[in-house]
Phi, psi and omega in degrees: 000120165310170186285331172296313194286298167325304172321280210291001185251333176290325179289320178286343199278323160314328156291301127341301197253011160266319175308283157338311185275338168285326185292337185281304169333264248301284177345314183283355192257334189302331167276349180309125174309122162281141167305132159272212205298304173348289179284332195283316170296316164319329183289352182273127175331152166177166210315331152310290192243124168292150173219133170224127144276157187215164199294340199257337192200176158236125190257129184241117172264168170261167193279328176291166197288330155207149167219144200273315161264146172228164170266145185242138182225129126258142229279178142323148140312091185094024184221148177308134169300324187318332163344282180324326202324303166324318193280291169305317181307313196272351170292315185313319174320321189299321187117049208194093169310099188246150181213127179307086159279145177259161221253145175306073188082015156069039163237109181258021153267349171264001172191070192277357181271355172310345167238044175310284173354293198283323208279316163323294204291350168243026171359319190274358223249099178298305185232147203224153198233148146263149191216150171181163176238179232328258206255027146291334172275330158309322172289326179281330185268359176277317211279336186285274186339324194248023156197056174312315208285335207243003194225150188263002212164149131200162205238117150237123198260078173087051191223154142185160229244115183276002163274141162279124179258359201286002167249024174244051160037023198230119180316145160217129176235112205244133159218151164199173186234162213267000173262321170004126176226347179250340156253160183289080174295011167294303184307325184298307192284315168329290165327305232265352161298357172291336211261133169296167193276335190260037186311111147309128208237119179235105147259147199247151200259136171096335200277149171262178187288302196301319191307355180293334190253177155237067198203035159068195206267147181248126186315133160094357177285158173293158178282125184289133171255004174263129164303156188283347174281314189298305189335290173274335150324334177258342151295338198258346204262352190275314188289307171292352166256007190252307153347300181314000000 
């Protein structure tokens, strides 16, 4: 076989699989969870809290003059950021900078360094938490491990983490709730020797995969007996007490 033919058969074969893995993205954004009403009103300012959007993220500030911490979120699999909104805006209430990136096709395995970005654009920001739910918090808990010196936490929301952080000097706070059917609590339970001993761990009774988020129900989760507002009030209340 020449050397040409061989060349035009490797290009073609490279073709072939970028064409598939783009038809699979593309699938995945068609599906992709949307925000409702709910989160599309979070976005909005209010006396407390400032909202800016930017093409890469959403900044939810607090109104005070200063605060010292921010949250980095990353969003689910396949769900909008704009989801999030409920949850942070009500963190942001607290005096806790928080900010939403948004994910390549709403995958954040596909750009887990994203919160390189937001960490530049705040220089003043003393301490900084990665947050993230189901597999945005794996990816937020990979990006806390490989810049441990520079990151204080993570929030893992219906997560866990396949990196070990129990030795990266690093706060950890793990919630899921006892209705949750979309994560593997095998993988969960697997997982949690990555975790230091001293994690702070809340499960929440009645709680679900989805409610964390706002963007209606996700195949294959358990029936919620917590409204996604009750849901998240004992999450906005864990996180901020895991802050202090």
């Amino acid at each position: 076989m020449s050397k040409n033919r061989f060349f035009r058969i490797i290009c073609f074969f490279f073709l072939v699989v970028a064409t598939i893995l783009v038809v699979c993205l593309e699938r995945a954004d068609d599906i992709a969870y949307e925000a409702d009403a709910t989160a599309k009103a979070a976005l909005e300012s209010s006396k407390n809290v400032t909202v800016i959007e930017k093409n890469d993220y959403i900044v939810f500030e607090p109104a005070r003059e200063f605060y010292s911490k921010g949250i980095i979120f990353y969003p689910g699999g396949v769900v909008e950021a704009e989801a999030y909104a409920p949850l942070m805006h009500a963190v942001a209430e607290e005096g806790y900078l928080c900010i939403i990136v948004k994910m390549p096709l709403e995958l954040a395995v596909l750009d887990a360094d994203k919160a390189d970005e937001v960490r530049k654009d705040y220089p003043n920001i003393a301490d900084w938490y990665m947050a993230g739910h189901s597999l945005g918090g794996a990816m937020a808990a990979t990006y806390a491990h490989e810049h441990a010196s520079q990151i204080n936490g993570v929030i893992l929301l219906a997560s866990y983490s396949t990196e070990d952080l129990s030795r990266d000097n690093l706060e950890v706070l793990s919630i899921y709730g006892t209705m949750d059917c979309v994560l593997n609590m095998e993988n969960y339970e697997e997982y949690r020797e990555n975790l230091p001993a001293d994690t702070t761990e809340l499960i929440l009774e009645g709680g679900n995969h989805a409610n964390f988020g706002n963007y209606g129900a996700q195949k294959d989760d358990g029936v919620a007996k917590l409204s996604a507002e009750d849901q998240q009030t004992s999450t906005v209340e864990a996180i901020c007490e895991f802050l202090k």
